[in-house]
DRENDRENDO-218090 format. One record per residue (C-alpha): residue in three letters; x, y, z. Coordinates in steps of 0.001 Angstrom, whole numbers, plus 500000, padded with zeros to 6 digits. Layout:
BEGIN
AlaXYZ/...
***
This chain:
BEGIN
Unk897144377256727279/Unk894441378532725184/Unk896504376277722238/Unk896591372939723542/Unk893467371165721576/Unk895267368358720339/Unk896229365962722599/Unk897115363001719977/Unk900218360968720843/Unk901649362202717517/Unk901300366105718080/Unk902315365590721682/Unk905418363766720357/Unk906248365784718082/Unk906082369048720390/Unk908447367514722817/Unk910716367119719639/Unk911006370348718851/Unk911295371025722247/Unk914372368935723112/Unk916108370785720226/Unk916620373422723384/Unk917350371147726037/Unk920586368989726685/Unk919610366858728976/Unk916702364069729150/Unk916251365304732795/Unk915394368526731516/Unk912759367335729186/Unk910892365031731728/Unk910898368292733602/Unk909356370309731102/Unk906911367884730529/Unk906508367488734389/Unk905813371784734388/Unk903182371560731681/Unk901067368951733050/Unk901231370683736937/Unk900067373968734805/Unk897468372477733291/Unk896008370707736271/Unk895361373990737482/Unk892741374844734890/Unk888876373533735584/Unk887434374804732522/Unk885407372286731006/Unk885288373494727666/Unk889407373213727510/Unk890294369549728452/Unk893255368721730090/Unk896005366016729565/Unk896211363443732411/Unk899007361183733100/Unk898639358494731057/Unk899221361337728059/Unk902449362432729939/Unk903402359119730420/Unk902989359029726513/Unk904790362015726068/Unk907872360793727903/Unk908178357373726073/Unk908378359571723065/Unk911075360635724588/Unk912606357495725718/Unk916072357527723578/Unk917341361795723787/Unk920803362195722590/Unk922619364307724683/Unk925763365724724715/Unk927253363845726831/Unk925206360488727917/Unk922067358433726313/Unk919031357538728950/Unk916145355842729282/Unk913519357426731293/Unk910936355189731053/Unk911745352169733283/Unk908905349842734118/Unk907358350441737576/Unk904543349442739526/Unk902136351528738622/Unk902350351628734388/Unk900319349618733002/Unk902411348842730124/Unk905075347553732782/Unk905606343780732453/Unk905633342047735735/Unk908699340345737040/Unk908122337219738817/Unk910056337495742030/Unk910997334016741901/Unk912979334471738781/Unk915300336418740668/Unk918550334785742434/Unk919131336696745075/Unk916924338557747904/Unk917892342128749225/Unk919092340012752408/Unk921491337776749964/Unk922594340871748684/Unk922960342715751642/Unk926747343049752965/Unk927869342455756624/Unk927225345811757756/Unk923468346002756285/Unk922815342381757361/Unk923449343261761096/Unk921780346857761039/Unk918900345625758721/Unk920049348807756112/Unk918939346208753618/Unk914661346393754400/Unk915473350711754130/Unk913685350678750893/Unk911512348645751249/Unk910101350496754006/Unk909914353694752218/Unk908487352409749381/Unk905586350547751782/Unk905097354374753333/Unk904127355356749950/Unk902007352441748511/Unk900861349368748994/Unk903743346721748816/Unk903213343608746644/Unk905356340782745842/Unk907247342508743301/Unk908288344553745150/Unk909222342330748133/Unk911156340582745569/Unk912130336750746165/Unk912577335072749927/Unk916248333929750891/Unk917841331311749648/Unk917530329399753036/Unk913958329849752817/Unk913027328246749778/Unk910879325571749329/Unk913248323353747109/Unk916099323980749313/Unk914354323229752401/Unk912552320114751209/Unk915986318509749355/Unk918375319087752688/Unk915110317644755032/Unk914378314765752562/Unk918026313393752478/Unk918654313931755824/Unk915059312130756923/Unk915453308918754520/Unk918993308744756050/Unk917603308301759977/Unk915118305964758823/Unk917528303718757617/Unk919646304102760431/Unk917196303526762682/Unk916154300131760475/Unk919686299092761510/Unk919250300459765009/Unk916187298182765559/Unk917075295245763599/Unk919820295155766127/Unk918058295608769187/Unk915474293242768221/Unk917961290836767962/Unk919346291407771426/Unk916209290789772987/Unk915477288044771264/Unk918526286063772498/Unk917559287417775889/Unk914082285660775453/Unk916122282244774209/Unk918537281884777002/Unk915316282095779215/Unk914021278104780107/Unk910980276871778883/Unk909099276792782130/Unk910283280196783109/Unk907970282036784796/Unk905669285047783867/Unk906788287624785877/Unk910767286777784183/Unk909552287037780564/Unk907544290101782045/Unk910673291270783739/Unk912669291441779958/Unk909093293017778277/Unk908109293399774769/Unk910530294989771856/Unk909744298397771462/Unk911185299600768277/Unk912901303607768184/Unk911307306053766205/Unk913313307962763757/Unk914278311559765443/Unk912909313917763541/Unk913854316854765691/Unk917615315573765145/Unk916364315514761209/Unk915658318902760963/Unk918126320132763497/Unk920872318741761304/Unk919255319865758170/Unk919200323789758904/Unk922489323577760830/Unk923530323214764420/Unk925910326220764295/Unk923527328380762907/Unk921036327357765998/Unk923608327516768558/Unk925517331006767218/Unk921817331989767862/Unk921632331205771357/Unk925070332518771877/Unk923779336257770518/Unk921101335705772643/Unk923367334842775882/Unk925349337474775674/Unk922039340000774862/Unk921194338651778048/Unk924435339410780518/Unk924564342801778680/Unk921125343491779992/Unk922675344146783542/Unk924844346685782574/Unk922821349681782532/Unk921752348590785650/Unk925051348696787315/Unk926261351778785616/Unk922272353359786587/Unk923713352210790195/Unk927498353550789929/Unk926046357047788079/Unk923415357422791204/Unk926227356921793594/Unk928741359125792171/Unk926272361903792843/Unk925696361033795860/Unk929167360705796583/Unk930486363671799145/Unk934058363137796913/Unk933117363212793493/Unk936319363703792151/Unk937951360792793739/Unk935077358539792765/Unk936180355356790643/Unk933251354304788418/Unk932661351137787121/Unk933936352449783375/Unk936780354419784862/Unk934948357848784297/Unk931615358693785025/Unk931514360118781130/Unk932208356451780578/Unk929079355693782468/Unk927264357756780647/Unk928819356189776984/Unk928208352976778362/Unk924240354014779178/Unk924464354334775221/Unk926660351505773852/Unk925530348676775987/Unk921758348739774913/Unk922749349481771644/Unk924813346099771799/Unk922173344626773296/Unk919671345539770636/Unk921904344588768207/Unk922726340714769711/Unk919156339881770022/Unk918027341390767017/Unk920579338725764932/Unk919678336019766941/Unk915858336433766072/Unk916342336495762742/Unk918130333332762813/Unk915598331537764655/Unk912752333264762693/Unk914895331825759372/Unk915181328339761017/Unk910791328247762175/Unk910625328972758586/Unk912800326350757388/Unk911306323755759713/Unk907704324727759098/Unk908413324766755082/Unk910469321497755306/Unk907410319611757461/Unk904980320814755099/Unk907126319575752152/Unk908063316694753364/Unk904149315581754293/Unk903150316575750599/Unk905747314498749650/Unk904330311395751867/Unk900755312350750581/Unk901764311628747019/Unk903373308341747939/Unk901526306982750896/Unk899766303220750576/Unk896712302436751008/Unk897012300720754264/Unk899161303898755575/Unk896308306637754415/Unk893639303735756190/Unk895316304506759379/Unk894656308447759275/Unk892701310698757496/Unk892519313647755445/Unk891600316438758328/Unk894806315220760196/Unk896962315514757334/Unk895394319327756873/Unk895845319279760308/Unk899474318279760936/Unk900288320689757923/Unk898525323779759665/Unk898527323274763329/Unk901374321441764434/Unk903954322958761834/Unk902703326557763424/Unk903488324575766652/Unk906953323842766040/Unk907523327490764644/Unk905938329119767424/Unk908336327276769902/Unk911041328895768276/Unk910293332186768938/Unk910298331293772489/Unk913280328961771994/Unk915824331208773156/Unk913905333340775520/Unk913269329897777296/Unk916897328844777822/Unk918094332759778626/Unk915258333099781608/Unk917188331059784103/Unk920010333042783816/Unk918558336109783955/Unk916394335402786856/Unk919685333877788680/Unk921546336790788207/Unk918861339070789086/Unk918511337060792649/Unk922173337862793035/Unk922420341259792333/Unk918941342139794017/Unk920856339895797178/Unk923817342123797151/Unk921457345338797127/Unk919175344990799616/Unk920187341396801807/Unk917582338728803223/Unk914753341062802013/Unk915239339375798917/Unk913422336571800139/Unk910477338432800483/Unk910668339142796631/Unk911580335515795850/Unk908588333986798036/Unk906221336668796413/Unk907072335487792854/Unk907050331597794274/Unk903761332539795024/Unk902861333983791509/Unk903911330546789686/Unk900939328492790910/Unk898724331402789568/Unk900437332079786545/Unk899952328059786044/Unk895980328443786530/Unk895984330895784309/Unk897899329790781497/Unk896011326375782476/Unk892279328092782032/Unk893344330180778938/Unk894912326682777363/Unk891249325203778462/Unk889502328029777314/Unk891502328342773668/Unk890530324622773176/Unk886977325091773888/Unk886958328511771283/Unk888264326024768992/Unk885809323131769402/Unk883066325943768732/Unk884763327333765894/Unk885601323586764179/Unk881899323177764863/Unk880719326021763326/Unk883156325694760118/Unk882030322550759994/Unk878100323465759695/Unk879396326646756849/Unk880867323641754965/Unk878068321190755265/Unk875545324226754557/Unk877786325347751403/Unk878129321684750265/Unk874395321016750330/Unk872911324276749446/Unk870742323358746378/Unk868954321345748795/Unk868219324245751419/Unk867072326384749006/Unk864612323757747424/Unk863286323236750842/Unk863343326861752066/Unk865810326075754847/Unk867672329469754960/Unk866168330117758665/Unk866656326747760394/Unk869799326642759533/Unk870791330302760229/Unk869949330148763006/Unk871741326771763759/Unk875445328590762633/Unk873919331893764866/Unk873612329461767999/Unk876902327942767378/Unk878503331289766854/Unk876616332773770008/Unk878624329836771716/Unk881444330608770023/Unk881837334055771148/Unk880655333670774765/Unk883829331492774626/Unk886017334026773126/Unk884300336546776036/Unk885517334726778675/Unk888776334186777264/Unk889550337515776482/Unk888715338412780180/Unk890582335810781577/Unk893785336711779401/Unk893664339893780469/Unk893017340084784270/Unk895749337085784096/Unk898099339050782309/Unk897192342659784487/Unk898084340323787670/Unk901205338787786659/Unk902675341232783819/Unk901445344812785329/Unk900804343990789128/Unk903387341984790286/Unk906557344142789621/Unk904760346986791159/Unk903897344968794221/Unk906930343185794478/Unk909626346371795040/Unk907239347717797681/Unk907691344506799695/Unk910656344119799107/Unk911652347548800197/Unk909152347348803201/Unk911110344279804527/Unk914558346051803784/Unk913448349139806010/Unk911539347140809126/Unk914202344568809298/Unk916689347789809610/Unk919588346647807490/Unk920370349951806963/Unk918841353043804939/Unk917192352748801551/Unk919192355254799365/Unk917971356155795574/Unk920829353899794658/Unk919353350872795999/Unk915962351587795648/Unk916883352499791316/Unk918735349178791155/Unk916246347068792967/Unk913263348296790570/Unk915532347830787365/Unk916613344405788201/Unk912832343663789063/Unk912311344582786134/Unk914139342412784322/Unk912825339666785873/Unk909358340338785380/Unk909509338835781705/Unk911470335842782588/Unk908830334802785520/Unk906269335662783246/Unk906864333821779701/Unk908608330882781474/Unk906157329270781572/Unk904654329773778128/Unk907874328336777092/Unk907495325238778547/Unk904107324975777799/Unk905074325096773771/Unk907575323044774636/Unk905259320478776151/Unk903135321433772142/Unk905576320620769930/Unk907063317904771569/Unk903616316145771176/Unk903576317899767023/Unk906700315660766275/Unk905770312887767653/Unk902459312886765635/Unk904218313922762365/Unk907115311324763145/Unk904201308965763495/Unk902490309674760078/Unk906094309976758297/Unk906780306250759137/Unk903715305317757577/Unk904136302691754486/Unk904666303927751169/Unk904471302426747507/Unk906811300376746034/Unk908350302181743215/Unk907935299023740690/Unk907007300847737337/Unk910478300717736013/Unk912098301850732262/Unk914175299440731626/Unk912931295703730576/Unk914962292309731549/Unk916572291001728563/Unk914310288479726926/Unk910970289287728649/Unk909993290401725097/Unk912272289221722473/Unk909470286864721021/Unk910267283460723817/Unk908104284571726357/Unk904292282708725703/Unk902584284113729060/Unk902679287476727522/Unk899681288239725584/Unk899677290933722936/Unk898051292401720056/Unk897040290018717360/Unk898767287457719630/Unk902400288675717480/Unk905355290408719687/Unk904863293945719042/Unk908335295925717861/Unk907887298587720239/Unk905770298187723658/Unk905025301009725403/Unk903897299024728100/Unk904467295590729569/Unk903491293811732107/Unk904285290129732713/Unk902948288047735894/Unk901637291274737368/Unk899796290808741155/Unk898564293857742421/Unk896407294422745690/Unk895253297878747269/Unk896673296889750478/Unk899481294598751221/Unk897865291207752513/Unk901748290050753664/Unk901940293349755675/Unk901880293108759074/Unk898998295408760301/Unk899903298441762248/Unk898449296992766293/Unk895271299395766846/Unk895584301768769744/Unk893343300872772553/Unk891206303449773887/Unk892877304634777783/Unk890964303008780334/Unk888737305276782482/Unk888687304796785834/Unk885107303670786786/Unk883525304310790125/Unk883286301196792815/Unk879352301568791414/Unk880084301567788076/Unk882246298161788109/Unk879640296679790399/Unk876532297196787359/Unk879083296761784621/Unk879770293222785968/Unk876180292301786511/Unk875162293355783545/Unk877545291306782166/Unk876589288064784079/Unk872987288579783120/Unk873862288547779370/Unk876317285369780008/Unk872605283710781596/Unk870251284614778824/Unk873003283516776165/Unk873213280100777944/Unk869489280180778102/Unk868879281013774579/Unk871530278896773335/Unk869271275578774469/Unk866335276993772896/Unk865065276865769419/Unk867275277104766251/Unk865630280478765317/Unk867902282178767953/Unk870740282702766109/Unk869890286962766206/Unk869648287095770240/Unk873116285242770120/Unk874371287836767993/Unk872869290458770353/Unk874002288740773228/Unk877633288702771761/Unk877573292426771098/Unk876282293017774766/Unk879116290921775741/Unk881169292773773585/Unk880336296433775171/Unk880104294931778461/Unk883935293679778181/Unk884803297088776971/Unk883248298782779640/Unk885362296488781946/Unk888579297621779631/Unk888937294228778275/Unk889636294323774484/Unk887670292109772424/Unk888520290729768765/Unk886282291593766101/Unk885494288668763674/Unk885977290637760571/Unk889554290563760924/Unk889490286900760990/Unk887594286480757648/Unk889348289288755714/Unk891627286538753642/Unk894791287847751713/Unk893265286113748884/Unk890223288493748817/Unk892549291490749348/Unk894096291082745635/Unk892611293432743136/Unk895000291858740239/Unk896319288128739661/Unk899067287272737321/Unk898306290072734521/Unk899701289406731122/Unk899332292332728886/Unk901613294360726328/Unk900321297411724514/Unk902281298896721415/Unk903590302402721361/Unk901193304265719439/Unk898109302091719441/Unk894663302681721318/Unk893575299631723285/Unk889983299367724894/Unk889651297418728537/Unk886549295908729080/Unk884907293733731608/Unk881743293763734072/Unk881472295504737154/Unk884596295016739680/Unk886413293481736962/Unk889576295353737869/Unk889658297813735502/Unk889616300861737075/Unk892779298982738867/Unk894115297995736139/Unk895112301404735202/Unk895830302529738561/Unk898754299704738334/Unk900032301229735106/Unk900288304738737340/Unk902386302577740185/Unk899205303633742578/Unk899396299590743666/Unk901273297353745996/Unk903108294853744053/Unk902882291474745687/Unk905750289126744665/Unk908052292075742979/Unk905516292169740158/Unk907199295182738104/Unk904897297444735283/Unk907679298381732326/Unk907423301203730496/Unk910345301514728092/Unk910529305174726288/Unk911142305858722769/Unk914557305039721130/Unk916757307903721815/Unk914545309192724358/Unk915373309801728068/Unk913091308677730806/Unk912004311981732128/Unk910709313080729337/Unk908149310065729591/Unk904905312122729929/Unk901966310499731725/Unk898352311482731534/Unk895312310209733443/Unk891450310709733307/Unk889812309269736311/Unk886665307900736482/Unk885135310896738893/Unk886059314078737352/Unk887212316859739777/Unk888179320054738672/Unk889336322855740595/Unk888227326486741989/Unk889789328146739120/Unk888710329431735563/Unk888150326775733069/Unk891273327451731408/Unk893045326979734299/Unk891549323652734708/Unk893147322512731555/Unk896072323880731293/Unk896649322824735107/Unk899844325225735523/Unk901207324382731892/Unk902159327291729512/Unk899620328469727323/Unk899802327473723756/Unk897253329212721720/Unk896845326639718721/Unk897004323359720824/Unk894445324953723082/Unk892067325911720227/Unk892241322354719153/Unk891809320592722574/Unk888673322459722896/Unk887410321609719768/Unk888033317797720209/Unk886594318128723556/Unk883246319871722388/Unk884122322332724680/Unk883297325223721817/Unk879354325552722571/Unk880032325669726423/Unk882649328513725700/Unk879972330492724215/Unk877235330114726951/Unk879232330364729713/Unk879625334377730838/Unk883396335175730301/Unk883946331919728445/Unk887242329793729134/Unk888162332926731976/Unk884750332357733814/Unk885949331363737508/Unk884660327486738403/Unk883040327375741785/Unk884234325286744377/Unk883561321113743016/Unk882252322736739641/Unk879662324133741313/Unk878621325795737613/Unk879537323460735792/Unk876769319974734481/Unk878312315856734620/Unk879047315968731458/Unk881092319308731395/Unk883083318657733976/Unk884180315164732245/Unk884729317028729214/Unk887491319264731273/Unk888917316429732630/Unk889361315123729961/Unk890899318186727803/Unk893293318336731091/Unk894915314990729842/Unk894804315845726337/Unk896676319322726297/Unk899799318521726917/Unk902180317448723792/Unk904298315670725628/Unk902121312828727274/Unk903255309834725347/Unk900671307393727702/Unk897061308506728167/Unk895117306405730542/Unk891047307014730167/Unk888628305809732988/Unk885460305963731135/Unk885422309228730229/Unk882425308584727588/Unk879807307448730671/Unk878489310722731523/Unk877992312219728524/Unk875580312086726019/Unk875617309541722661/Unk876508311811720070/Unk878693313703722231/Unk880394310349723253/Unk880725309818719027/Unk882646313034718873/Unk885168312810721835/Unk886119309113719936/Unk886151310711716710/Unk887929314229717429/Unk889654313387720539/Unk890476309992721934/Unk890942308780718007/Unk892269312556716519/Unk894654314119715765/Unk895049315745719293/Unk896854312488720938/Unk898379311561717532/Unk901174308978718009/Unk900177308688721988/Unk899521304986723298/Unk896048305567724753/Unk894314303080726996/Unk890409303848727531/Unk887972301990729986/Unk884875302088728380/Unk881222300203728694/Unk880225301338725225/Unk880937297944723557/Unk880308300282719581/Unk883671301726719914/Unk885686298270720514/Unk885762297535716256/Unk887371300658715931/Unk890280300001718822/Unk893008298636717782/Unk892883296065720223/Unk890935294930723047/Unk891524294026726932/Unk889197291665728545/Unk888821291946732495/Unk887009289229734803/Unk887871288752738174/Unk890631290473738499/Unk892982288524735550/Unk893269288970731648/Unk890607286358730112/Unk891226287565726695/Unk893474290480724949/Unk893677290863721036/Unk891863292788718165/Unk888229292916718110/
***
């Protein structure tokens, strides 16, 4: 000990050398090394210093490659805790330990062993979960879901189309003069809504579901088996003939196997059918999410007008946990009938019309079990209102806190979120002690209650003695029946949930999308050199367009769309009182408008008072009233775009320009198919000769800048793979370099939430590095990304970036109000009112 004074990887390498000269086997040298670093721990001298692990570590990759005798192995395999250990991405792997897992494994769950010995020894990460199943995978659930969901929507097209149809030749064959109450009698069309239970039903597999239930059936039946044998066993020894007692399982050993094998079964059964219906919540709760990011990305205008962005969050938190939560009451729903059937029966053959007693005693419970699950419902609605109202206040506080701190607001406003919180948790109070007296009276009270009634009844009504047979059997089939009474309920109740989930996500799934009208391939002779309504650079045909559009209308919202009917508010039912002021009220307005309408000309503003009086008055009556807006809002106005004529060159940078509301910003968002095409206007982007249309790469600069909370590199590279020498350019171009240096951990320093850290100009400066990164964006839109930044800066992004050799060979298209740069585009796009006035070179 008193020798070891070099500790350098090189002496300690070649000590174990010599060393393995000895040894035969690589075990046997980890071992040795294992020995000498366990002796030396022992010493806590601190004039002799000590190797740690990371030097043993070192020591045995030395000796990574031993020759033995008889076999060659590596002892050095990458785990968890070396830090030289590259990490595996678990998604890279194909299989999970369930895919892997055999029959055997898959039913005894021999396959999450490891796992949970590993977890008993550290803290498991997702490495060492490895990937999910197949079944559970994003991609698969969102492909099967998708197909399966565009599928019912066009059968239900047909399915409507059809019925519409029918009642419209029901409304012909009535005659003219018919009456009211016959056209009333036939009704309005109501068109189906796509299923989108069916959808998903279908999609994850209705064997799968219904094996499930079956597990769970026969879980349930085998339930009563211990009871029986419980029954036969306590009869046999009370039997004055044991020997000539027939059990239920032929021997009363067989009883006692059975007392073994039967829960076992049991455990088994149900412990398959939950995972099946815990794999199909997941797929249905990953599949809804998918498929609502999907519509998010594609949704119109007019569609994302008719909700909002906290319902979307919404529908993808709440009701998705909705529909999964049913599930794991799904089968536990359908099963409690039977059980508590079967329980009545047996209970019936044990102890005769003193059942009833038992029956009418948990009759009784079910009103109280409905107040209960009623308040705690109330109650879990009112914690929530307090806690959306206090998030709400953190958010608003967060968002403006440059202000409060300016104006020394810390207190007022602490105390605000402390009174909302106080609320908050005298909520929570009240529904913890209702949940749990609720609970103590239904899950703990009742089954104690109910045998002693029972049995009471049995004894007073003298149908006979009450042996330990009966009296076992009556408690264990109580027993089972306490569960069924109790989460019945709660089933139905989720039921009720997620019934009203799917119809609000079936709602917002039928919502109009985009038309997908940027196409690849151009109609023969649209630009072959006869077509004079396209306008192009230096008014010649260019020889390869990278985009074209020809006729172009575009409008945010559809003005030919038929507007989705508003939903009237439900009436409330008003008092005799209330009706009786509502319609004097309204009579007194209905007098001063007559009177002011035969006064002076200058009354024009107490008729429009009087009309919004009116107005409110109506609605107070539940009469709906027609708002004049919707009346002047022409299609005309709602066209952003008329009949745009444009071609751009590959290659080429081309400056739009025009005054405020121009169209520009639109313009672009047309190129990106972010429009609704109005007459089958079509945007054509043909790719490169010997190029396929997937690789067409696409990058846009809006004209707000966002950025993300990440670092600032992982604004720009935005989930793309790191390439050193394009990034060290893109920054340059960018004038990104100074920032770099001031920030504290330069392009790793973490961006608060909205750039919090970060000034106008450097967040447009990110943006716009974000659309310059990647290679392989052959079209670069830019929506003024020189207006918030400074004039010489503005000189340099032209020069180095939007001009340099960063978007070399890209087709670039850049709104801009800084009229200096337009000599050096090559050509120029001229916006007013909405249409091309002019388009050529400078």
């Amino acid at each position: 000990e008193d020798e070891v004074q070099d500790t350098s990887p090189s002496t300690t390498a070649a000590a174990v050398n010599e060393e393995t000269h000895r040894i035969t086997t690589t075990e046997d040298v980890t071992a040795k090394i294992d020995d000498t670093f366990n002796e030396e721990k022992k010493m806590d001298s601190p004039e002799k210093p000590t190797r740690d692990e990371k030097t043993v570590k070192e020591e045995q990759a030395a000796a990574t490659t031993i020759m033995s005798p008889t076999k060659e192995v590596d002892i050095t395999k990458p785990s968890s805790t070396d830090d030289a250990a590259v990490p595996i991405d678990p998604m890279s792997l194909e299989f999970s330990r369930e895919d892997e897992a055999n029959c055997i494994s898959t039913w005894l769950l021999l396959y999450l062993s490891p796992l949970l010995k590993l977890g008993a020894t550290k803290i498991l990460d997702a490495n060492d979960v490895g990937p999910p199943s197949k079944c559970d995978r994003a991609k698969a659930c969102h492909d099967g879901v998708s197909a399966n969901w565009l599928a019912e929507v066009a059968r239900t097209k047909v399915v409507n189309d059809r019925n519409r149809e029918r009642h419209q030749a029901k409304l012909d064959k009535l005659p003219p003069d018919a009456s009211k109450k016959k056209r009333d009698r036939i009704g309005k069309f109501r068109p189906a809504a796509p299923n989108l239970a069916m959808v998903l039903w279908r999609s994850f597999g209705f064997w799968r579901v219904w094996h499930a239930i079956f597990l769970y059936v026969v879980s349930a039946l085998l339930q009563f088996m211990p009871v029986l044998i419980l029954n036969d066993l306590v009869t046999y020894f009370e039997s004055p003939d044991p020997e000539n007692y027939r059990a239920i399982m032929g021997h009363p050993w067989g009883d006692v196997a059975g007392l073994f094998v039967f829960p076992l079964l049991v455990s088994l059964f149900q412990t398959r059918s939950q995972v099946i219906l815990n794999h199909c919540a997941i797929f249905i709760r990953t599949s809804v999410s998918t498929l609502l990011f999907s519509k998010a990305l594609t949704i119109s205008a007019a569609g994302r007008a008719q909700t909002s962005t906290g319902q979307v969050v919404n529908m993808m938190s709440n009701d998705t946990q909705q529909l999964q939560r049913f599930l794991q009451f799904f089968g536990f729903t359908l099963v409690a009938p039977i059980q508590i059937v079967i329980s009545l029966i047996l209970i019936h053959r044990q102890v005769g019309n003193a059942t009833w007693v038992g029956i009418g005693f948990m009759i009784c419970l079910v009103p109280v079990n409905g107040v209960v699950f009623a308040n705690v419902s109330k109650m879990r609605r009112k914690v929530l209102k307090y806690s959306d109202a206090r998030v709400k206040m953190i958010n608003e506080i967060l968002a403006g806190i440059r202000i409060i701190k300016f104006y020394a607001w810390e207190k007022p406003f602490g105390k605000e979120v402390a009174r909302l919180r106080e609320k908050e948790l005298k909520a929570l109070t009240q529904l913890a002690y209702t949940t749990a007296i609720g609970f103590s009276l239904i899950m703990l009270s009742a089954p104690i209650i109910n045998p002693i009634l029972v049995f009471l009844t049995y004894v007073n009504i003298g149908a006979g003695s009450l042996d330990a047979a009966t009296a076992f059997t009556t408690i264990a089939l109580f027993n089972i029946m306490r569960f069924p009474f109790a989460f019945l309920p709660m089933g139905f109740l989720q039921f009720v949930q997620s019934r009203i989930a799917l119809r609000r996500l079936s709602k917002y799934l039928e919502l109009s999308e985009l038309s997908d009208y940027v196409v690849p391939n151009v109609p023969a002779g649209l630009n072959d050199g006869n077509d004079d309504d396209v306008l192009t650079i230096e008014d010649t045909k260019p020889s390869d367009p990278a985009v074209i559009i020809n006729g172009g209308t575009f409008s945010w919202v559809d003005p030919d769309a038929t507007p989705a009917p508003a939903e009237l508010p439900k009436k409330k039912r008003m008092s005799r009182k209330e009706r009786r002021e509502a319609a004097r009220k309204l009579k007194e307005e209905e007098d001063e408008g007559s009177k002011s309408s035969a006064g002076m000309d200058g009354t024009k503003r107490n008729l429009s008072l009087n009309s919004l009086n009116r107005a409110e008055s109506l609605a107070s009556l539940g009469i709906p009233t027609m708002s004049m807006d919707v009346e002047q809002d022409s299609a005309e106005s709602r066209i952003a775009l008329k009949n745009v004529n444009c071609s751009i060159e590959r290659g080429s940078l081309v400056a739009v320009v025009g005054t405020v509301g121009s169209g520009k910003s639109s313009f672009l968002s047309a190129i990106l198919g972010e429009m609704e095409s109005i007459g089958g206007a079509q945007v054509y982007m043909p790719p490169k000769n010997g190029q396929q249309c997937d690789d067409y790469g696409v990058s846009y600069c809006s004209q707000s800048p966002w950025v993300i909370n990440d670092t600032l590199r992982g604004n720009i590279l935005f989930g793309r793979s790191f390439d050193e020498e394009r990034y060290e350019k893109v920054v340059k171009a960018c004038a990104l370099t100074d920032d770099l240096a001031v920030l504290p951990a330069g392009d790793m320093t973490e961006i608060g939430e909205r750039g919090i850290n970060l000034s106008g100009g450097q967040k447009a400066r990110v943006a716009l590095a974000r659309a310059m990164y990647s290679p392989e964006s052959q079209l670069i839109l830019l929506d003024d990304p020189l207006s918030a930044v400074d004039a010489h800066v503005g000189e340099h992004l032209f020069r180095e970036a939007i001009t340099g050799d960063v978007c070399k060979g890209a087709t670039r298209v850049l709104v801009t109000h800084h009229v200096h740069f337009l000599p050096r585009c090559d050509a120029v796009i001229m916006l007013e009112k909405g249409t091309v006035k002019h388009a050529g070179s400078y």
